[in-house]
C-alpha positions as a printed Julia matrix, in Angstrom:
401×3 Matrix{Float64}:
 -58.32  -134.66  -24.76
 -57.38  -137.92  -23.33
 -58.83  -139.5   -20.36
 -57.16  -139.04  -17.14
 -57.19  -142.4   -15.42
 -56.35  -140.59  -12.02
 -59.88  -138.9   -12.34
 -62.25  -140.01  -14.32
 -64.94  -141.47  -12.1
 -66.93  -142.79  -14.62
 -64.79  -145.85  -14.56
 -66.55  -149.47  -13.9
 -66.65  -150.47  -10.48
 -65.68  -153.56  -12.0
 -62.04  -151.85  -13.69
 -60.03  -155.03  -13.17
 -56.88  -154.37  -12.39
 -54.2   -156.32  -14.08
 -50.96  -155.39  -11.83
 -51.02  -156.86   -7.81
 -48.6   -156.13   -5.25
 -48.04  -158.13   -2.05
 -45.91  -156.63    0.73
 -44.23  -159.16    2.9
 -43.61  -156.94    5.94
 -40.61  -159.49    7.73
 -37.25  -158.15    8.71
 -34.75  -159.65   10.49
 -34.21  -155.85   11.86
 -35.26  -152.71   11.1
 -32.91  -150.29    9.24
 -31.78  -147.35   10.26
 -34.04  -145.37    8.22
 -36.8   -147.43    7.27
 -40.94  -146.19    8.07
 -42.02  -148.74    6.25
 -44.79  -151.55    7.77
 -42.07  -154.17    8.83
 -41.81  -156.64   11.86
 -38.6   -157.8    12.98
 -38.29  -161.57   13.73
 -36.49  -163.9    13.45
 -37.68  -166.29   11.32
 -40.77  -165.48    8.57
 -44.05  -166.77    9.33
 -44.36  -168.18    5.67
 -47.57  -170.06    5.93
 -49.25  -167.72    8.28
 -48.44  -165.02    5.51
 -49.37  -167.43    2.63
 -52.74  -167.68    4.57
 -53.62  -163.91    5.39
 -52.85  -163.28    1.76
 -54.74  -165.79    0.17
 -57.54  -165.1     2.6
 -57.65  -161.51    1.47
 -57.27  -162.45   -1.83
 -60.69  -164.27   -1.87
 -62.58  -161.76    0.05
 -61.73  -158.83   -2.14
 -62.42  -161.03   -5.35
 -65.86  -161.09   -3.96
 -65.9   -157.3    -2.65
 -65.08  -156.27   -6.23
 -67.55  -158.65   -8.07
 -64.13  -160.57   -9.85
 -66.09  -163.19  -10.74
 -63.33  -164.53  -12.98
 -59.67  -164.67  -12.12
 -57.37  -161.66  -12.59
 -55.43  -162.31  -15.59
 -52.28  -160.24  -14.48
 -49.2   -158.52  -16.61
 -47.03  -157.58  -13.52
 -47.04  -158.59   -9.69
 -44.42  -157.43   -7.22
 -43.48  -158.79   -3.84
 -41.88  -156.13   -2.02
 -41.12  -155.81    1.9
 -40.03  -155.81    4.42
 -37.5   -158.54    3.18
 -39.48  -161.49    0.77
 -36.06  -163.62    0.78
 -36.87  -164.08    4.47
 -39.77  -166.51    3.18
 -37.39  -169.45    1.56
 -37.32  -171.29   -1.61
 -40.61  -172.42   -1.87
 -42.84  -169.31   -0.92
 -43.44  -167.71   -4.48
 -44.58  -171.39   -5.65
 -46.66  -171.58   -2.97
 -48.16  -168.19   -3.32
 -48.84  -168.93   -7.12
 -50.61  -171.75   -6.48
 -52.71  -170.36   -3.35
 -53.99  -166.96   -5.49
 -54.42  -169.37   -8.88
 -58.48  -169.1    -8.04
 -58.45  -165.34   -7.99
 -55.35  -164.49   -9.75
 -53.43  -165.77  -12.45
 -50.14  -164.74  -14.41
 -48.6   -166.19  -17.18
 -44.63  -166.5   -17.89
 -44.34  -163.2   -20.07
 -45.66  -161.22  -16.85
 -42.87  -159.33  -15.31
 -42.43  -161.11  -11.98
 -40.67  -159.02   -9.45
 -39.53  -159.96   -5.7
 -37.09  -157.79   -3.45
 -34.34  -159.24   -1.91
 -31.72  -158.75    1.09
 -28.31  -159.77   -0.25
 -27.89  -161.72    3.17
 -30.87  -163.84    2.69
 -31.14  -164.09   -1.23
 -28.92  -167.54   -1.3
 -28.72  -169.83   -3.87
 -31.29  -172.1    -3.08
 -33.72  -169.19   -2.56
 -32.77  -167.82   -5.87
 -33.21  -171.66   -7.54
 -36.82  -171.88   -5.94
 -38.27  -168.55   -7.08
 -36.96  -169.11  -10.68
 -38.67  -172.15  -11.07
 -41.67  -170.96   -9.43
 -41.9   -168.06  -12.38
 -40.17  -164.91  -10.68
 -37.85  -163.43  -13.56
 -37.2   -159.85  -11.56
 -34.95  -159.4    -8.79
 -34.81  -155.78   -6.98
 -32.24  -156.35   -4.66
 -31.39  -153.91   -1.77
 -27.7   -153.49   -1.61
 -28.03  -149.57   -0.8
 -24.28  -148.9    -0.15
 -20.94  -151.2    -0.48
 -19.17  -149.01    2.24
 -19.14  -151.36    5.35
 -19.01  -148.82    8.2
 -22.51  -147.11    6.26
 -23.71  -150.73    6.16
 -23.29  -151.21    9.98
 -25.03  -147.98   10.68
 -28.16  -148.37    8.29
 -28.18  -151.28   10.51
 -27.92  -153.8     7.06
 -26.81  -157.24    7.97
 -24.67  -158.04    4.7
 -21.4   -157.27    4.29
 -19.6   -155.52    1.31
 -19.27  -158.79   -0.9
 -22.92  -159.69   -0.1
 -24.73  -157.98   -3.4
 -22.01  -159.83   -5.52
 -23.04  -162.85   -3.9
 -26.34  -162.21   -4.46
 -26.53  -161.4    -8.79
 -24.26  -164.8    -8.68
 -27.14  -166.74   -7.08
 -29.26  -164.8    -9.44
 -27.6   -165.51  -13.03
 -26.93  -169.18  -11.59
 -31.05  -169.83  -11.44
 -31.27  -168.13  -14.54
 -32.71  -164.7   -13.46
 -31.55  -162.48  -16.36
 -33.37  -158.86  -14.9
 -31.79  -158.25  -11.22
 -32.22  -154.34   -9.98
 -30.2   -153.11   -7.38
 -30.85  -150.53   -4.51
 -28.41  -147.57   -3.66
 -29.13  -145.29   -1.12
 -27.74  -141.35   -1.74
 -27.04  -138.44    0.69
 -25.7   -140.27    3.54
 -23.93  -138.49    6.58
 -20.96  -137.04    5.18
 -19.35  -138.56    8.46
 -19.3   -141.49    7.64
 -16.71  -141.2     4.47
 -18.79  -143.03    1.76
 -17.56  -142.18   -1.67
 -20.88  -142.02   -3.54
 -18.6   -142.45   -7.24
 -17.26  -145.83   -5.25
 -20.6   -146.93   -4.78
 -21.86  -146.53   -8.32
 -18.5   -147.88  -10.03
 -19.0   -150.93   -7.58
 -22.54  -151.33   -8.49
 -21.78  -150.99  -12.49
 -19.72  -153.77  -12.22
 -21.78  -156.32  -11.34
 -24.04  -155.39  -14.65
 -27.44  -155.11  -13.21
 -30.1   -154.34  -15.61
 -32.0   -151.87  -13.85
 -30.6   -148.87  -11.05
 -33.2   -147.79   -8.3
 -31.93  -144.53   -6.41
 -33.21  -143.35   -3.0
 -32.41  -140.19   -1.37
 -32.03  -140.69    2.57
 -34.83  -138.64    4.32
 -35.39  -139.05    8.09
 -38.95  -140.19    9.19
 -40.3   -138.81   11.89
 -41.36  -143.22   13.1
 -37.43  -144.32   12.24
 -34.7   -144.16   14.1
 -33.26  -142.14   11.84
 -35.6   -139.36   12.59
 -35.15  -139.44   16.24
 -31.6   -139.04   15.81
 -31.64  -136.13   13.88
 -34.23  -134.84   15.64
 -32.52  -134.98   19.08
 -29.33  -133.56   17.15
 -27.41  -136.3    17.26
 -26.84  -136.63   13.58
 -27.07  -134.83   10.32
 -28.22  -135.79    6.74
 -26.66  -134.41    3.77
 -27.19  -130.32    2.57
 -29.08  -129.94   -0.97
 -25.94  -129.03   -2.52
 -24.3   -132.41   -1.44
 -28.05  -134.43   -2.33
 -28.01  -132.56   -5.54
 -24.22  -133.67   -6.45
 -25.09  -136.69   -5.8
 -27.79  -137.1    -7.77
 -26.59  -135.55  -10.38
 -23.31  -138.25  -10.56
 -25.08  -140.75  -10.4
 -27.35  -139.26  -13.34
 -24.35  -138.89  -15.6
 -22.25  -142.05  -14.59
 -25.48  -144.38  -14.96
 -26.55  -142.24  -18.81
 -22.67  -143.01  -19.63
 -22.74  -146.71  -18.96
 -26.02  -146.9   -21.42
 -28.6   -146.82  -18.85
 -31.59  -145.03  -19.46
 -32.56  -142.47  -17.08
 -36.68  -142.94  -17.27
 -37.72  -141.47  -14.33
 -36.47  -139.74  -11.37
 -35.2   -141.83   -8.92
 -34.98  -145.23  -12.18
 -32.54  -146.04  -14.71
 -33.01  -149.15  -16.5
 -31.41  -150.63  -19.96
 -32.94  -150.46  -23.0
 -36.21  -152.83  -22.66
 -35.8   -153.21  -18.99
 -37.95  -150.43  -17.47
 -40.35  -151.26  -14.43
 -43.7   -152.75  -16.1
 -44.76  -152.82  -12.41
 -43.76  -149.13  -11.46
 -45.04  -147.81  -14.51
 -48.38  -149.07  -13.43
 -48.56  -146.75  -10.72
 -47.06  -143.71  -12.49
 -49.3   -143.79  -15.41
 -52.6   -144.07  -12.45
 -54.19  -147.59  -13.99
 -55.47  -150.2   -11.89
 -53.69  -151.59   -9.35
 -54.3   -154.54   -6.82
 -52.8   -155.27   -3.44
 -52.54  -157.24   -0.53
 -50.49  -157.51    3.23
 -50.32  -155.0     5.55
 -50.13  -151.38    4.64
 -50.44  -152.28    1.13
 -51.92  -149.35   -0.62
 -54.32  -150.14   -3.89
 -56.44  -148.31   -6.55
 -59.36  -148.81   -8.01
 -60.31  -145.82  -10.02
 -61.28  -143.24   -8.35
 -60.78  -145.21   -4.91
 -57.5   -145.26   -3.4
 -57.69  -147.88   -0.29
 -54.81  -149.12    2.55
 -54.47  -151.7     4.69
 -53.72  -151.53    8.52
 -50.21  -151.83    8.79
 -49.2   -153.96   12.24
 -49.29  -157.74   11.02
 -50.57  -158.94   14.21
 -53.82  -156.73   13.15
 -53.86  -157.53    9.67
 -53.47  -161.6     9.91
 -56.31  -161.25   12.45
 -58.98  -159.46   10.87
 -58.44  -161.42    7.82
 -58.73  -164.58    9.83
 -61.87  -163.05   11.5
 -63.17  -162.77    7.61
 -62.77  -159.41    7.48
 -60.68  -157.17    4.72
 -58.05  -155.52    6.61
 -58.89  -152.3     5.5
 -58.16  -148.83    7.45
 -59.31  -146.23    5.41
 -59.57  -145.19    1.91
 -60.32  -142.43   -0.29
 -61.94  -140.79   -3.6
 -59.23  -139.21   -6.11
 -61.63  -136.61   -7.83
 -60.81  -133.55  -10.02
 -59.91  -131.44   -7.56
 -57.63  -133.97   -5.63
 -56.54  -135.25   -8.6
 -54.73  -132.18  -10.61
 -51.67  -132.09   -8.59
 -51.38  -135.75   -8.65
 -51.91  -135.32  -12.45
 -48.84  -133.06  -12.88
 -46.39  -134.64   -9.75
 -46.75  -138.42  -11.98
 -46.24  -137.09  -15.79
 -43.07  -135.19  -14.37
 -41.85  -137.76  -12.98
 -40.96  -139.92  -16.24
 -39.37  -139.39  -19.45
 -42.71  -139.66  -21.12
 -43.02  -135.72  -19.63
 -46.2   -133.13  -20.1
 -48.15  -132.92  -23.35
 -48.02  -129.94  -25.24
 -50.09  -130.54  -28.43
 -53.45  -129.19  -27.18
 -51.03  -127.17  -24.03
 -52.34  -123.47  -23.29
 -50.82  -120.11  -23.25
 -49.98  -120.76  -19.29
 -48.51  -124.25  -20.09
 -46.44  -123.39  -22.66
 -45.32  -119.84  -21.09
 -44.31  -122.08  -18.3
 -42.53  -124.71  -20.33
 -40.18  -122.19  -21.78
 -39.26  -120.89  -18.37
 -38.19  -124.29  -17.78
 -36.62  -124.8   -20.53
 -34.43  -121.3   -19.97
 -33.09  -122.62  -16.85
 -32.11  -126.28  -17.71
 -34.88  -127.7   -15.96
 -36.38  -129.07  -18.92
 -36.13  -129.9   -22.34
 -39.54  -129.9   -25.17
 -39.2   -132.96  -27.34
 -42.23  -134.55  -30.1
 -44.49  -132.21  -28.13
 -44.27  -133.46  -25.07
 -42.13  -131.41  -21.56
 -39.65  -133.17  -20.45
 -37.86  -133.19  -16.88
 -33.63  -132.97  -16.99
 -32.27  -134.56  -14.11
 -32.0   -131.03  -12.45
 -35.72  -130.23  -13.0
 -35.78  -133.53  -11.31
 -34.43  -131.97   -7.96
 -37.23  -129.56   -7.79
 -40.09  -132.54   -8.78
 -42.56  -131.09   -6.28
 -42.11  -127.43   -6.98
 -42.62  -127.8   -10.57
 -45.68  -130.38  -10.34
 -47.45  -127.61   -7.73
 -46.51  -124.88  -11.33
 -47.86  -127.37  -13.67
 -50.58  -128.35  -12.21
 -51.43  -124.42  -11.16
 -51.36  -123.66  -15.23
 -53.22  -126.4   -16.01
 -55.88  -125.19  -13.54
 -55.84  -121.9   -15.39
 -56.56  -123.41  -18.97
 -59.44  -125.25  -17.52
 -61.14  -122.38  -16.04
 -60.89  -119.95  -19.4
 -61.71  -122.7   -21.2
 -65.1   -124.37  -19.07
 -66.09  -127.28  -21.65
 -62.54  -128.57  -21.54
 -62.15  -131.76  -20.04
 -59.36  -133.67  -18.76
């Protein structure tokens, strides 16, 4: 069988990873709906990041016994909002990690982007520093959504944004869009995705609106005051914007992604697949088979432990077999590449065909693949999967996956 990266724990302590990601957790203010480990300010402590990272950098080189530099395929700078940092951050960030971690110009070089704060000059620095991947978070181009996410561009600003992008000579931009809004507010969802096609992005990232319990959002519909979409509405939406994004020649590749032919997320598939992955800034999450680790997430903590010489860790776990099954099942579902079938069980294959009965999925070269409506029910059918799989293993003992 082949090895499961997610569990085998045989791995070397010493599996370098060759994908980093650096969260940049600045905001000029917090969204609507956003959990994530942001700070609002108004103006990005770039050095003061430049140095926490760097500094973690260096003591986790030495933590993991890298006594050579990383030699890395993808990094990703994600936030928060990275634009916040200026022109010259990613060339300074290159240069400051070049002892521990290096990348060369075919590495896919990702950073995310506000349209307010990705200008021209921005996009001319980061070019020339290496970055050839934009993700830029437009999420809607209806302005009274816009106002109450709480999102400080305006309509016009992701068109402003790819221009300042394919005038520095970024050729891969992504671009954000955020589904199942209030139905109050009178977004046409079609209107969104028509708007979005035209400014040719090479790569479609879709996000369902949830309401965390931390955001705003949450409190609001927790105190009744407003009300997210119903699953028919989140499923019709989905599902348009699965069959207007497959129509304009974008391939649907996993569940929430649709990308052009050769522009799939190296980075992304790096944590589907459960290889290797680095990280650094506050609550960053890494992996280090079978070790899963975080960082703390407030930035005041994080820049001062690291400048105390300690890693900002706050807790971490092991991903073993029994952890690890569900995961197992929830990550192949998730992307075209689907389930195996050639060495698949009675229960696997028993279960497959359900699927396939109902539209949820389809069986192609011997592998299970998701349809966007097996999509919708992701987590139902990974907790199935991974239940059959279970089932194999135990009628069969000496199987190993």
């Amino acid at each position: 069988m082949q090895r499961n990266p997610l569990t085998d724990i045989h791995r070397s302590a010493d599996d370098r990873p060759r994908s980093l990601y650096l969260h940049v957790p600045f905001c000029t203010r917090r969204c609507s709906y956003c959990d994530f480990a942001v700070q609002a300010t108004r103006e990005a402590p770039t050095a003061d990041w430049l140095d926490a990272v760097a500094g973690e950098m260096r003591m986790l080189a030495q933590e993991r016994g890298w006594t050579a530099p990383l030699r890395l395929d993808t990094v990703y700078v994600g936030g928060g909002t990275p634009s916040l940092l200026g022109p010259h951050a990613m060339a300074a960030l290159r240069e400051r990690l070049y002892p521990w971690a290096r990348w060369d110009d075919g590495a896919e070089w990702t950073c995310e982007a506000n349209p307010e704060s990705f200008t021209p000059e921005v996009a001319r620095g980061w070019r020339a520093a290496g970055v050839n991947r934009i993700s830029l978070g437009a999420q809607t181009f209806h302005e009274p959504t816009l106002k109450w996410m709480g999102r400080l561009h305006g309509p016009e600003g992701p068109a402003r944004a790819f221009a300042a992008a394919r005038q520095a000579g970024i050729g891969n931009v992504s671009i954000d869009l955020i589904f199942g809004v209030p139905d109050r507010l009178g977004r046409d969802w079609g209107q969104d995705l028509f708007r979005a096609l035209l400014l040719e992005p090479e790569h479609v990232s879709l996000y369902g609106l949830t309401a965390e319990a931390a955001a705003p959002l949450g409190r609001w519909v927790g105190e009744g005051r407003e009300t997210l979409a119903d699953e028919d509405r989140y499923a019709d939406e989905y599902l348009l914007a699965h069959h207007t994004l497959t129509s304009a020649g974008f391939e649907h590749y996993e569940v929430s992604n649709f990308g052009r032919a050769g522009r799939r997320s190296r980075h992304n598939f790096v944590y589907w697949t459960g290889e290797p992955y680095a990280a650094l800034g506050p609550g960053s999450h890494a992996f280090y088979p079978p070790l899963r680790r975080w960082n703390v997430r407030g930035w005041d903590d994080y820049r001062d432990r690291v400048a105390a010489g300690r890693l900002p860790t706050e807790a971490e776990e092991t991903v073993d077999e029994d952890t690890g099954g569900l995961e197992r099942a929830w990550l192949r579902l998730r992307t075209d590449e689907g389930w195996p079938l050639e060495d698949a069980g009675d229960a696997v294959r028993a279960l497959a065909a359900q699927w396939a009965e109902r539209g949820w999925a389809a069986e192609r070269a011997d592998r299970l693949r998701l349809t966007a409506e097996g999509w919708l029910l992701l987590d139902t059918l990974a907790v199935q999967m991974a239940s059959a799989a279970e089932t194999e293993c135990e009628r069969v003992p000496a199987l190993q996956l």
